[in-house]
C-alpha positions as CSV (number, residue, x, y, z in Angstrom):
1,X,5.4,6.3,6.7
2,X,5.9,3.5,9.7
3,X,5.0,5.0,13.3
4,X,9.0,3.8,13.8
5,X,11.1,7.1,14.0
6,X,8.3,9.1,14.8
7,X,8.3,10.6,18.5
8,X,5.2,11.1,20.7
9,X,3.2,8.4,19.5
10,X,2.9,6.4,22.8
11,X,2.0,9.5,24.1
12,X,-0.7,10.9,22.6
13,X,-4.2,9.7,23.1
14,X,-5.8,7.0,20.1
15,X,-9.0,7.9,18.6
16,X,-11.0,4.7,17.1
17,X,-13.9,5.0,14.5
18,X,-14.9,1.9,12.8
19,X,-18.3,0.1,10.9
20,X,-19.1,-2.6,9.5
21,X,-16.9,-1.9,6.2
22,X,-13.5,-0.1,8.1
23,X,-11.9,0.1,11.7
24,X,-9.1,3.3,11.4
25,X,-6.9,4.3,14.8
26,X,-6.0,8.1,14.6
27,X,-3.0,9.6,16.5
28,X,-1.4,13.0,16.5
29,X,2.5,12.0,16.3
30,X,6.1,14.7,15.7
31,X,8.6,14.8,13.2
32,X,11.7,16.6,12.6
33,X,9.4,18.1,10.1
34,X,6.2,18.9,12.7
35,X,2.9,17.5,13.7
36,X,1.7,14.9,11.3
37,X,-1.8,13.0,11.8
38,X,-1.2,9.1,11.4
39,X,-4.1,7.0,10.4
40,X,-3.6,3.2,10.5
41,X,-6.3,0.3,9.5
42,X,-5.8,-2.8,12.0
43,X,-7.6,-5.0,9.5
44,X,-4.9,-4.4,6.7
45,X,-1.6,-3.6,8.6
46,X,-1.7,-0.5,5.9
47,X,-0.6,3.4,7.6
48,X,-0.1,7.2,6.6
49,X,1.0,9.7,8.2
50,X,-0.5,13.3,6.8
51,X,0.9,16.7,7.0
52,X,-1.7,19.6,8.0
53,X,-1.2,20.1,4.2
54,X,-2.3,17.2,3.2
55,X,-5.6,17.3,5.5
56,X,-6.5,20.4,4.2
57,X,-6.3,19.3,0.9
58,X,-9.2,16.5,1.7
59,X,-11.4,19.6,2.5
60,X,-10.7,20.7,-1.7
61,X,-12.3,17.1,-2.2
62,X,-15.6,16.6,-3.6
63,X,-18.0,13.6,-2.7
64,X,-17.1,12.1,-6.3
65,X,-13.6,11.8,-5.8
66,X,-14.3,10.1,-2.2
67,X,-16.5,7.5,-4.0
68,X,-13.6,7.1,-6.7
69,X,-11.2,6.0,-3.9
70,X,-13.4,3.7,-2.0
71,X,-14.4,2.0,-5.3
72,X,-9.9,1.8,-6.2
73,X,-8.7,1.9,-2.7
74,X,-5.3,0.6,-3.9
75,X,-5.1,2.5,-7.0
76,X,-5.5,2.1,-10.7
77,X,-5.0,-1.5,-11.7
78,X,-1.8,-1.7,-14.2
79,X,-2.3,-2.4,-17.6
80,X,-0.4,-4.6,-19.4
81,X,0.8,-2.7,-22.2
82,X,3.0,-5.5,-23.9
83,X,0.3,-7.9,-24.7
């Protein structure tokens, strides 16, 4: 979700935490729909914005399935099934 459309984001302070392999800018912004975190990577222009749902759920998460995401940060790779 683009921080367009979404109110309070000017307004709310910016945390920063980066390394040498990421840089992430975290902000507390509103929707119709409530409070939502958004997390946006300078370096790749990519953004989400997460529900308190959604953050909880990365508490469920083990280790393994943290390593399985850095290793396929975009995904699975598509298979070409026709050939």
């Amino acid at each position: 979700m683009s921080a367009e459309g979404l109110s309070g984001a000017a307004d709310e302070p910016v945390i920063e935490l980066g390394n040498e392999f990421a840089e992430v800018r975290i902000r507390k912004v509103r929707t119709r729909n409530g409070a939502r975190l958004l997390i946006s990577s300078p370096r790749s222009g990519r953004e989400v914005s997460l529900c308190p749902l959604a953050l909880e759920a990365l508490t469920w998460q083990t280790e393994e399935v943290f390593s399985a995401m850095i290793g396929n940060p975009y995904g699975p790779l598509e298979v070409d099934r026709d050939g």
